[in-house]
LOKOL-112333 format. One record per residue: residue number from 1; residue in three letters; x, y, z of N, C-alpha, C in turn. Coordinates in nm, 2 decimals. Example, Ala and Ser with C-alpha at 12.3 -4.5 7.8 and 13.67 -1.06 7.14 Angstrom:
BEGIN
resi:resn:n.X:n.Y:n.Z:ca.X:ca.Y:ca.Z:c.X:c.Y:c.Z
1:ALA:1.32:-0.57:0.78:1.23:-0.45:0.78:1.32:-0.33:0.78 .
2:SER:1.28:-0.22:0.71:1.37:-0.11:0.71:1.29:0.00:0.79 .
END
This chain:
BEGIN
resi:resn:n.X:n.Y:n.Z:ca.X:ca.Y:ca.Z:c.X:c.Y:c.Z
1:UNK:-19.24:4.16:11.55:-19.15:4.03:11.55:-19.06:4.03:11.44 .
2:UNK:-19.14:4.09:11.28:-19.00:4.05:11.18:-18.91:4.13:11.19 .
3:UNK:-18.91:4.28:11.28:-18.86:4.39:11.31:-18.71:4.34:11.37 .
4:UNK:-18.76:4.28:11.52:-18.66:4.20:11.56:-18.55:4.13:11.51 .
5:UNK:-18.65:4.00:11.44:-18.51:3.93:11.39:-18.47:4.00:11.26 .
6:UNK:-18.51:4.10:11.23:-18.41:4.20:11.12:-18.29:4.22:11.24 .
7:UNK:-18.37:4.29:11.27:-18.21:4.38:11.42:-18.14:4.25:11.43 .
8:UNK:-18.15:4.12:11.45:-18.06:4.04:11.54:-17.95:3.98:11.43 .
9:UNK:-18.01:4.00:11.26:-17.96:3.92:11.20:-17.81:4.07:11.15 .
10:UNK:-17.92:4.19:11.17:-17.83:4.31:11.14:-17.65:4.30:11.23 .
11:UNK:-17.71:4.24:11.36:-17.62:4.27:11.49:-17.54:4.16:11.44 .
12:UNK:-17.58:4.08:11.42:-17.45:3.91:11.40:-17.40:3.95:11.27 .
13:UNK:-17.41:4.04:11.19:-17.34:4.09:10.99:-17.21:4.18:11.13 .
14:UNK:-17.21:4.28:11.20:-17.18:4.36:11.24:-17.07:4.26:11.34 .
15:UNK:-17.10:4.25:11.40:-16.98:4.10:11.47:-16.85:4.05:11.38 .
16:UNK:-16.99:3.97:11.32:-16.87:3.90:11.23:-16.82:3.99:11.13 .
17:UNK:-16.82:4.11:11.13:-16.75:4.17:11.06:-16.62:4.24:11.11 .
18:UNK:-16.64:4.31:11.26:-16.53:4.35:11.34:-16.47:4.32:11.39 .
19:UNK:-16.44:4.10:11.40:-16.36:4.07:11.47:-16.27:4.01:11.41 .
20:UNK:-16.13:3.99:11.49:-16.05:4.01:11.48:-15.96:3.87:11.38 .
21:UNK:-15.90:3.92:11.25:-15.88:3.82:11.19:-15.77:3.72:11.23 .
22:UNK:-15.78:3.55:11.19:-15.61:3.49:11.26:-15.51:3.54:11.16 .
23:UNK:-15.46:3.54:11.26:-15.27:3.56:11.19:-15.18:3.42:11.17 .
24:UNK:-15.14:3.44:11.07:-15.02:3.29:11.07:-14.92:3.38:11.05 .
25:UNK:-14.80:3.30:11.14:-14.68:3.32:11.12:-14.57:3.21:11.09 .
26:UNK:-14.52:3.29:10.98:-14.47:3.25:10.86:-14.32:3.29:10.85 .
27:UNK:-14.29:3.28:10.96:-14.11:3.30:10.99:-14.08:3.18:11.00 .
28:UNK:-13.94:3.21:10.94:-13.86:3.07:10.97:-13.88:2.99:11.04 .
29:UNK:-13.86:2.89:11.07:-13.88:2.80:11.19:-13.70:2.74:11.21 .
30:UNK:-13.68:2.73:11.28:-13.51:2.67:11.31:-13.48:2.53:11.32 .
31:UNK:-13.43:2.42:11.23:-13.47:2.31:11.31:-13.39:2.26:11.35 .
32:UNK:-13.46:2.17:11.40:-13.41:2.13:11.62:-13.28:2.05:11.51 .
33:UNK:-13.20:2.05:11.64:-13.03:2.04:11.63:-13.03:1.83:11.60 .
34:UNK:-12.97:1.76:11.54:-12.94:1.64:11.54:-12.84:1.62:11.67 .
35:UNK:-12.86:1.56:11.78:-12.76:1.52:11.90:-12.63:1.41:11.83 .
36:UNK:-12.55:1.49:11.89:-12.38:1.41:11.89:-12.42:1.27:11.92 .
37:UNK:-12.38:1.19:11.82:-12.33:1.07:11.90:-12.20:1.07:11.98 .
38:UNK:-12.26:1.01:12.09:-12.12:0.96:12.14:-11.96:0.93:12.11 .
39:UNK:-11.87:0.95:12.10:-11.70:0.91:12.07:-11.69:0.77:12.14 .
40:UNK:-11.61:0.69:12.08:-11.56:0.60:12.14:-11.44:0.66:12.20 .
41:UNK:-11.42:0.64:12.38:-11.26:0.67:12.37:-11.15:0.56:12.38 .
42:UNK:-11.03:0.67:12.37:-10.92:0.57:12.29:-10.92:0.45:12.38 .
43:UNK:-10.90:0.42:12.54:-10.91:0.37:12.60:-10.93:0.24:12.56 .
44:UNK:-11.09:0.25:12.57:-11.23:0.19:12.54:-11.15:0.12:12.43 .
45:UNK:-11.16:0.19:12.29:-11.13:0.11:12.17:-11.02:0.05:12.14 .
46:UNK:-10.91:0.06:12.22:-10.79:0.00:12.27:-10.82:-0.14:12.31 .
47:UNK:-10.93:-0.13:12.42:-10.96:-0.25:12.49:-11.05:-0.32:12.41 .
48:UNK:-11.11:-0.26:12.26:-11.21:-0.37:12.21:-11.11:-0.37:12.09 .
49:UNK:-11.02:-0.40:12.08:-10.90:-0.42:11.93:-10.85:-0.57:11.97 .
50:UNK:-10.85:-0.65:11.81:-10.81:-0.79:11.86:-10.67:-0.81:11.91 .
51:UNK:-10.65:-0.88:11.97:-10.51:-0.95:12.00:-10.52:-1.08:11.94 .
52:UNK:-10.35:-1.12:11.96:-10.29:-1.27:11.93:-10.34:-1.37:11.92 .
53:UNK:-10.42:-1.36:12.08:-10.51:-1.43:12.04:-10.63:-1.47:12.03 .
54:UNK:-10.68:-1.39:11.93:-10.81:-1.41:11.90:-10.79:-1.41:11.72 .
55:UNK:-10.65:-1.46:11.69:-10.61:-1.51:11.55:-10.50:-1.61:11.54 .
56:UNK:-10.50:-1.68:11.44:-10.45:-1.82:11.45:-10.30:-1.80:11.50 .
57:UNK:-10.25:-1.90:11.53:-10.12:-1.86:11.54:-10.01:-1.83:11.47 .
58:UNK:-9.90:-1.76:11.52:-9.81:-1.69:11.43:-9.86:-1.55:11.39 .
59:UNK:-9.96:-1.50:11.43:-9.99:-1.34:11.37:-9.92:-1.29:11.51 .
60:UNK:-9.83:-1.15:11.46:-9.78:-1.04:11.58:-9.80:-0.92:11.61 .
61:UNK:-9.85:-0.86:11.70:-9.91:-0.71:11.68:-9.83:-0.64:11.67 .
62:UNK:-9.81:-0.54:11.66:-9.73:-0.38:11.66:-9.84:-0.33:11.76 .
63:UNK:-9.79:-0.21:11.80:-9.84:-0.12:11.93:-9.97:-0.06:11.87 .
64:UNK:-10.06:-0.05:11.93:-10.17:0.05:11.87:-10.16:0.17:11.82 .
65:UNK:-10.20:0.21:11.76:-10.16:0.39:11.74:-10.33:0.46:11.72 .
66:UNK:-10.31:0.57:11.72:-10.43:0.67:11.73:-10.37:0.78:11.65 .
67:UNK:-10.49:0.85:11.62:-10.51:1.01:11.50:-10.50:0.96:11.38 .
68:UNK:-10.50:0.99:11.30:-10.56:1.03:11.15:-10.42:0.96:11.11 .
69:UNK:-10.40:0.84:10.97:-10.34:0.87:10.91:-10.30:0.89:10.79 .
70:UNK:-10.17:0.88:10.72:-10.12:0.97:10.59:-10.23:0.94:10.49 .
71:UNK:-10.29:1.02:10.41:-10.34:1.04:10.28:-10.35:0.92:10.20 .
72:UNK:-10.44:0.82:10.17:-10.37:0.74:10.06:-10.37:0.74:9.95 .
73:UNK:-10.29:0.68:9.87:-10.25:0.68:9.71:-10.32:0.60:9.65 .
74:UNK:-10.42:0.68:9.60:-10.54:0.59:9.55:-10.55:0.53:9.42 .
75:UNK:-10.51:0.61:9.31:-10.51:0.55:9.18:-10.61:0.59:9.12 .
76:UNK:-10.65:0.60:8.96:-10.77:0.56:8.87:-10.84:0.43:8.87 .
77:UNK:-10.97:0.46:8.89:-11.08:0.33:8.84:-11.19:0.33:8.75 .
78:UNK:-11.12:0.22:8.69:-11.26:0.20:8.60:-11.33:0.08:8.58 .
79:UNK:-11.52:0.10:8.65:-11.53:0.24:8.63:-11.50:0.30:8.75 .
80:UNK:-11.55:0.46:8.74:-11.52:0.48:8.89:-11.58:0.51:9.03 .
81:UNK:-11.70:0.45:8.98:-11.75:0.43:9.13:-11.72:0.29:9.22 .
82:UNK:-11.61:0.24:9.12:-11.56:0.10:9.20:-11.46:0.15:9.31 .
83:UNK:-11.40:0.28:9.30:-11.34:0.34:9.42:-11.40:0.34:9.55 .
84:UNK:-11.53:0.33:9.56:-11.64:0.36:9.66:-11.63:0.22:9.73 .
85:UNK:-11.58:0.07:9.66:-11.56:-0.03:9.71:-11.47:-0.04:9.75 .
86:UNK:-11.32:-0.04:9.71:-11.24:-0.02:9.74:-11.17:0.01:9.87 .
87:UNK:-11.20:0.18:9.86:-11.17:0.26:9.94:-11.31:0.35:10.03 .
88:UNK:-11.38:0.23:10.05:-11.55:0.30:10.09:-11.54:0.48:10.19 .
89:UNK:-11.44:0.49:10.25:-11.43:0.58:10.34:-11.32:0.72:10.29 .
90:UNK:-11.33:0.68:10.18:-11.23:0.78:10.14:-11.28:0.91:10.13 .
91:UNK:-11.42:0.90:10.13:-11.46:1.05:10.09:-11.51:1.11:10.19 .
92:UNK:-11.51:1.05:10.36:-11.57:1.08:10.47:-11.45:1.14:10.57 .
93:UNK:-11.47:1.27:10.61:-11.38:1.35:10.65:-11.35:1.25:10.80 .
94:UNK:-11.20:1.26:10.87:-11.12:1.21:10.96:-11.22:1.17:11.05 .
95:UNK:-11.21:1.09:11.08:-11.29:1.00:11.20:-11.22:1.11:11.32 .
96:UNK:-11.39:1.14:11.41:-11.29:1.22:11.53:-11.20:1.16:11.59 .
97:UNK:-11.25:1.00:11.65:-11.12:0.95:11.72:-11.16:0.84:11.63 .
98:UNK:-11.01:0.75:11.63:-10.93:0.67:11.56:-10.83:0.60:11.61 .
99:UNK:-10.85:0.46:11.61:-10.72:0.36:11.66:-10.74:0.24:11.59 .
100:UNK:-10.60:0.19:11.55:-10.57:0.11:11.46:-10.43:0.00:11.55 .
101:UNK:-10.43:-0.11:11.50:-10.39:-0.24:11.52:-10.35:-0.27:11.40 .
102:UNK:-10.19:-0.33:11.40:-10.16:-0.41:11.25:-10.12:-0.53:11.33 .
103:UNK:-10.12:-0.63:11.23:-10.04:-0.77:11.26:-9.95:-0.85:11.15 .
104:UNK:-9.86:-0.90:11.13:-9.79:-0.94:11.09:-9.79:-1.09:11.08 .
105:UNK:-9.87:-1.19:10.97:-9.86:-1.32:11.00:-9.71:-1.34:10.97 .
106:UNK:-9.71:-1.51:11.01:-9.63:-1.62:10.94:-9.56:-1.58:10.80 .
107:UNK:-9.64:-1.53:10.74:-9.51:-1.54:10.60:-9.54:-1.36:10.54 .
108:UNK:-9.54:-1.32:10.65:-9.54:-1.17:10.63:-9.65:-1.12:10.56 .
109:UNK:-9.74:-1.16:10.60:-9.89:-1.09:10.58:-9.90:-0.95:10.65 .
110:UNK:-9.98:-0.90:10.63:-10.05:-0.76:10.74:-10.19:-0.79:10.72 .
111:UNK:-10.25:-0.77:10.82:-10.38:-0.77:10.85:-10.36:-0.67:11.00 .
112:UNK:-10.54:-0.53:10.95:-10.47:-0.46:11.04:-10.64:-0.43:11.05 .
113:UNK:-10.69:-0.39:11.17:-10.80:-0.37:11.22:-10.77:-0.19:11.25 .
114:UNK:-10.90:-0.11:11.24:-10.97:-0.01:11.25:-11.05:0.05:11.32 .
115:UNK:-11.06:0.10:11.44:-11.19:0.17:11.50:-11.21:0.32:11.50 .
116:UNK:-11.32:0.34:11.41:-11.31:0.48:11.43:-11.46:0.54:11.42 .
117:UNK:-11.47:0.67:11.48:-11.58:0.71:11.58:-11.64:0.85:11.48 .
118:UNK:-11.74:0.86:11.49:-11.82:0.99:11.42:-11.87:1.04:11.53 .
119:UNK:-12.00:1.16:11.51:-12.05:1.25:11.61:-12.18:1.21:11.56 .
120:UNK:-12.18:1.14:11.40:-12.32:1.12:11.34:-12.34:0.96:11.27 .
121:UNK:-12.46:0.93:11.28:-12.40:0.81:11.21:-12.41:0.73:11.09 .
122:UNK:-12.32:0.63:11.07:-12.25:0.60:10.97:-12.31:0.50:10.86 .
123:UNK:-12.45:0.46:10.88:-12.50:0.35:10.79:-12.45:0.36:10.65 .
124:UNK:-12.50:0.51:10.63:-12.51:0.50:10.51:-12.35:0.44:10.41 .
125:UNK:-12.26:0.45:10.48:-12.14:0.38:10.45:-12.15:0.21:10.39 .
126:UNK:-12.23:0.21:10.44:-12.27:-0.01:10.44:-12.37:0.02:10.29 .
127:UNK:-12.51:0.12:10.27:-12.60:0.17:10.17:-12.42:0.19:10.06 .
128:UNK:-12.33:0.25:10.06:-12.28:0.29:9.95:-12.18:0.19:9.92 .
129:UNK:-12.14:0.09:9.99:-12.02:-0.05:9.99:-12.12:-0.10:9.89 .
130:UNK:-12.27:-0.14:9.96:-12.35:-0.22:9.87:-12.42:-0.16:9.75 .
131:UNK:-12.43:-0.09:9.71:-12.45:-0.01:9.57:-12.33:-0.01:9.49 .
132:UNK:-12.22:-0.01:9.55:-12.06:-0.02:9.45:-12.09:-0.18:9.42 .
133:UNK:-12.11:-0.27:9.52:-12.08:-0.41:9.48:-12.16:-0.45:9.42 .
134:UNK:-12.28:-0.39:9.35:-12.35:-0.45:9.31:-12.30:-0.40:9.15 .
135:UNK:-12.21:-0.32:9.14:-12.22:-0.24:8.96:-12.03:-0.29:8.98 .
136:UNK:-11.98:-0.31:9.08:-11.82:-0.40:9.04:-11.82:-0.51:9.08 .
137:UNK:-11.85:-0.59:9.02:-11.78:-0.70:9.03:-11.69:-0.74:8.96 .
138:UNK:-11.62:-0.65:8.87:-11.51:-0.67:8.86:-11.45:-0.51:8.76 .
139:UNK:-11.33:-0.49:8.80:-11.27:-0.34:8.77:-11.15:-0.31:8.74 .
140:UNK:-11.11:-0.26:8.71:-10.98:-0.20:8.68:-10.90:-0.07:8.73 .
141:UNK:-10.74:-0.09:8.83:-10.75:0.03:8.89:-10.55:0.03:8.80 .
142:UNK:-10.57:0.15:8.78:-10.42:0.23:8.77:-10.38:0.26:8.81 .
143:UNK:-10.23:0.22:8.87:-10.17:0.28:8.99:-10.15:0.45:9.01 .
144:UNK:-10.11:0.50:9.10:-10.15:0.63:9.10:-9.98:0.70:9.01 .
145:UNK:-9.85:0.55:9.03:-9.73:0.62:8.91:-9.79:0.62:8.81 .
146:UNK:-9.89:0.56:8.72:-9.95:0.55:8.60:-9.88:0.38:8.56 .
147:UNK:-9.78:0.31:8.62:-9.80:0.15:8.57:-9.90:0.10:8.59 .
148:UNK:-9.85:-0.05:8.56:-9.95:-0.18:8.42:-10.09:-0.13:8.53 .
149:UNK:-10.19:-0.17:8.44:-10.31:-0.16:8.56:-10.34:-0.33:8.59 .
150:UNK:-10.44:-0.29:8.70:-10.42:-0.39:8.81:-10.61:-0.43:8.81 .
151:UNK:-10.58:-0.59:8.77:-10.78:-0.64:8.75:-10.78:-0.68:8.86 .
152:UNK:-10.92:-0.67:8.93:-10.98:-0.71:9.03:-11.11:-0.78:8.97 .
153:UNK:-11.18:-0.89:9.07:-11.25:-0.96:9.08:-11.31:-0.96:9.21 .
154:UNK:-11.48:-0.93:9.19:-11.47:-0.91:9.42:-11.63:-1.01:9.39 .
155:UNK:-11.63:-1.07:9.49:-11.82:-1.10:9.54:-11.80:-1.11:9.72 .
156:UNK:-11.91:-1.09:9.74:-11.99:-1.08:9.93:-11.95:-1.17:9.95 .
157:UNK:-11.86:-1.15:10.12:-11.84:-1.30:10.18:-11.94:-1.30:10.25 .
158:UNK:-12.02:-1.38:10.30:-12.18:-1.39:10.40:-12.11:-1.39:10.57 .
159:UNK:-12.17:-1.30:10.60:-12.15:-1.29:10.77:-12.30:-1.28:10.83 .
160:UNK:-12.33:-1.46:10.83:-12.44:-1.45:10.87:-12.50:-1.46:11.04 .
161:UNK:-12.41:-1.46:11.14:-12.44:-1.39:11.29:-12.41:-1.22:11.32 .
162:UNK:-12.41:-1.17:11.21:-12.36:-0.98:11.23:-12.45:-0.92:11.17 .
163:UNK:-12.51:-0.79:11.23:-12.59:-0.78:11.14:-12.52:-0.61:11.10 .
164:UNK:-12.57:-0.53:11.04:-12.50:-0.38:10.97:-12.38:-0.40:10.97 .
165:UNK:-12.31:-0.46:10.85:-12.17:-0.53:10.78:-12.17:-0.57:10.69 .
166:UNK:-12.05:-0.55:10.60:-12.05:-0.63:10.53:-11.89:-0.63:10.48 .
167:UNK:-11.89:-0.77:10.43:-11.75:-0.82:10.34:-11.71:-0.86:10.25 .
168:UNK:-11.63:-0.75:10.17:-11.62:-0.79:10.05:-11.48:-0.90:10.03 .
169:UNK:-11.46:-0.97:9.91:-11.34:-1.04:9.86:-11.32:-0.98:9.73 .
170:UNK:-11.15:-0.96:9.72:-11.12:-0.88:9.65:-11.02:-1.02:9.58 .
171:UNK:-11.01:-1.01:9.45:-10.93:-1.12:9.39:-10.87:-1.04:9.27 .
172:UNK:-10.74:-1.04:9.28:-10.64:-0.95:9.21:-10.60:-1.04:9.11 .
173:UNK:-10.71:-1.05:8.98:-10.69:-1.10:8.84:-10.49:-1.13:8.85 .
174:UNK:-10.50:-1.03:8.80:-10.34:-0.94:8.75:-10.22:-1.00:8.82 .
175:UNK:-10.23:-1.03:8.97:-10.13:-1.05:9.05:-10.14:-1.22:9.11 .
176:UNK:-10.26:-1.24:9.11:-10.28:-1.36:9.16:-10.33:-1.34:9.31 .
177:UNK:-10.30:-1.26:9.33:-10.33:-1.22:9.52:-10.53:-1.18:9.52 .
178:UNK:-10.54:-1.24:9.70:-10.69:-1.21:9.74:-10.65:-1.16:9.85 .
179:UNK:-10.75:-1.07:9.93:-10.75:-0.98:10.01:-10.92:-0.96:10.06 .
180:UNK:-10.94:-0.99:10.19:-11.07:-0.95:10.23:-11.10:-0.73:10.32 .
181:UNK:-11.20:-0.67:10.28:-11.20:-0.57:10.30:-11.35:-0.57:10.43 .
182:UNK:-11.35:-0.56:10.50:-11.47:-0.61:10.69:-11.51:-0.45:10.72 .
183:UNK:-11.63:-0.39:10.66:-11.68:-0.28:10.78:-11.79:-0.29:10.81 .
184:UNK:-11.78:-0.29:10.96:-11.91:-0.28:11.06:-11.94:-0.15:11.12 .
185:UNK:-12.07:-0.13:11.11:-12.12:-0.01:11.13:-12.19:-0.01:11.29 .
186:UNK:-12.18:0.07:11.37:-12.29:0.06:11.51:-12.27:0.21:11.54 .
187:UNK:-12.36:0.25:11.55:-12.42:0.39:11.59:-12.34:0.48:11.44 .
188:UNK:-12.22:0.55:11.51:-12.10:0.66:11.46:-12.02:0.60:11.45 .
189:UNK:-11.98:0.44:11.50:-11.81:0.41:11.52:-11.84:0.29:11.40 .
190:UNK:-11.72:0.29:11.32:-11.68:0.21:11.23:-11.59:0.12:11.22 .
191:UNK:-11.59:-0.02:11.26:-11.50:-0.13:11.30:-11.49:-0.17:11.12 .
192:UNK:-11.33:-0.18:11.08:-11.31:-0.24:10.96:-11.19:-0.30:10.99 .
193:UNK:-11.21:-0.40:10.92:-11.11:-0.53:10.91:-11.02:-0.53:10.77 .
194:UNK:-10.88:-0.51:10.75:-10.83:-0.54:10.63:-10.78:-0.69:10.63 .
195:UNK:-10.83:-0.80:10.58:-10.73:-0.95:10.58:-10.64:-1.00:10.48 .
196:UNK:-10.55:-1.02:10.49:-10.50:-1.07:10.38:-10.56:-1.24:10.33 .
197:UNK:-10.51:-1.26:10.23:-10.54:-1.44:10.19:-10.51:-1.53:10.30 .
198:UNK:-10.59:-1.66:10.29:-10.53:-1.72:10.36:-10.61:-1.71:10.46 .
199:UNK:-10.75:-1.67:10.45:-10.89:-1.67:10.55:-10.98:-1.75:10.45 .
200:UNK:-11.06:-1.86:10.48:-11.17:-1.92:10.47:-11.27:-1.82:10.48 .
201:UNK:-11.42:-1.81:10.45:-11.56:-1.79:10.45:-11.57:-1.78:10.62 .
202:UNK:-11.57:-1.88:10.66:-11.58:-1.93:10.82:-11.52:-1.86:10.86 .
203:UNK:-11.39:-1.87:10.86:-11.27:-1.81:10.97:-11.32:-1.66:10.98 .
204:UNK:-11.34:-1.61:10.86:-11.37:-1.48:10.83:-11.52:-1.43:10.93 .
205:UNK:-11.60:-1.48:10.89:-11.73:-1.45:10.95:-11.69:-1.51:11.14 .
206:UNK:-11.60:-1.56:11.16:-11.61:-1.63:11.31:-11.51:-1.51:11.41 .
207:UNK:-11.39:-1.41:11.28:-11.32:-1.32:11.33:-11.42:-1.19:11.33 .
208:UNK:-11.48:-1.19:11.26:-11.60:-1.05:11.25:-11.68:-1.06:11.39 .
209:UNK:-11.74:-1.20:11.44:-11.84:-1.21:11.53:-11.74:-1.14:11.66 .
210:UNK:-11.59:-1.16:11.63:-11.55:-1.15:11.78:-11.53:-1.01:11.77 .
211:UNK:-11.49:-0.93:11.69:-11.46:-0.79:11.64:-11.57:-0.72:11.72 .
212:UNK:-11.75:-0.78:11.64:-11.84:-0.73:11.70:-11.84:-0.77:11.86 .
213:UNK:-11.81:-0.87:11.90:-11.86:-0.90:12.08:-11.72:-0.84:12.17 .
214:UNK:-11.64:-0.78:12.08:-11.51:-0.73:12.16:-11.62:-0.62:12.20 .
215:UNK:-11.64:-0.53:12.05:-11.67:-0.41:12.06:-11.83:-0.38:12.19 .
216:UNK:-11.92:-0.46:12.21:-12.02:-0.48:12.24:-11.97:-0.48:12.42 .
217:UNK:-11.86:-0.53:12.40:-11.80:-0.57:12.55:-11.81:-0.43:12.61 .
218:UNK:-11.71:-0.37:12.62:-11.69:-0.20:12.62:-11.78:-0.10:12.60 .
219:UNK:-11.91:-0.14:12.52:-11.98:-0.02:12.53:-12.09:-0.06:12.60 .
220:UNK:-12.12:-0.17:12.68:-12.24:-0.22:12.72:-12.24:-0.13:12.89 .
END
């Protein structure tokens, strides 16, 4: 009998010794692709761009236009991550598609609306508006000839029926002039509003809601 379970304990050393060891494989792995968002097309974002009237009276449109345009002349700021408020999109390569709306008030205002479309998307734009506005609230930019420099003064206007937006107020110490700066984020496409003076808190938050329910129209 102890003969036996000698042999049996011999035969299971012999087993587990000849079989076969696991393998891991330890090659690259490729990883899976992020999907295209969607483009808005021009059409589409033609048909979600405000008109006449859906702004007080006396504002006039000019024709829409589409593609990328000229470079802007940005200037020195200090400090300088108040550029990032500013000009929040300056550092984000050309919107694939793009269409723009200007208007012309009563005493020669411009106010000109923005829709433009990614392949990926765009929150993080709204994360870097609000990280600038929280370190400028107020700044200094040099024009890009090198004249007088130009103070600014900004705080959040509240858009409280929108949600991924935000709006800043810009109050030009130096000049006496205010200007509102409006971007709304949804998926890849970026709806921004430039306003000049001459908008209330309200008016402002009541032209955003329709910006967003143009846009909501067309893509539903």
């Amino acid at each position: 009998m102890r003969r036996l379970i000698l042999c049996l304990a011999t035969l299971l050393v012999v087993v587990g010794c000849t079989s076969t060891a696991a393998t891991v494989d330890d090659s690259p792995t490729t990883p899976t692709p992020i999907p295209a968002l969607p483009l808005l097309p021009a059409d589409d974002a033609k048909k979600a761009l405000l008109t006449a009237r859906d702004l007080p009276w006396g504002w006039l449109p000019d024709a829409p236009t589409t593609g990328s345009p000229a470079a802007p002349r940005l200037g020195t700021y200090q400090p300088a991550e108040c550029l990032d408020l500013r000009h929040p999109q300056n550092d984000l390569r050309a919107a694939s598609a793009r269409t723009e709306i200007t208007f012309t008030g009563p005493r020669q205002q411009i106010l000109f609306e923005t829709i433009g479309s990614w392949p990926t998307a765009q929150q993080a734009l709204l994360q870097k508006i609000d990280a600038a506005l929280a370190r400028c609230e107020s700044f200094v930019m040099t024009p890009p000839d090198g004249s007088e420099e130009i103070s600014f003064r900004t705080r959040r206007v509240p858009l409280p029926d929108v949600t991924d937006a935000v709006a800043v107020r810009f109050d030009v110490v130096s000049e006496g002039l205010t200007d509102f700066n409006v971007h709304v984020v949804r998926g890849g496409t970026v709806l921004h509003l430039r306003l000049p003076e001459g908008f209330d808190n309200a008016e402002i938050a009541q032209l955003v809601s329709k910006v967003v329910a143009k846009y909501d129209a067309v893509t539903k």
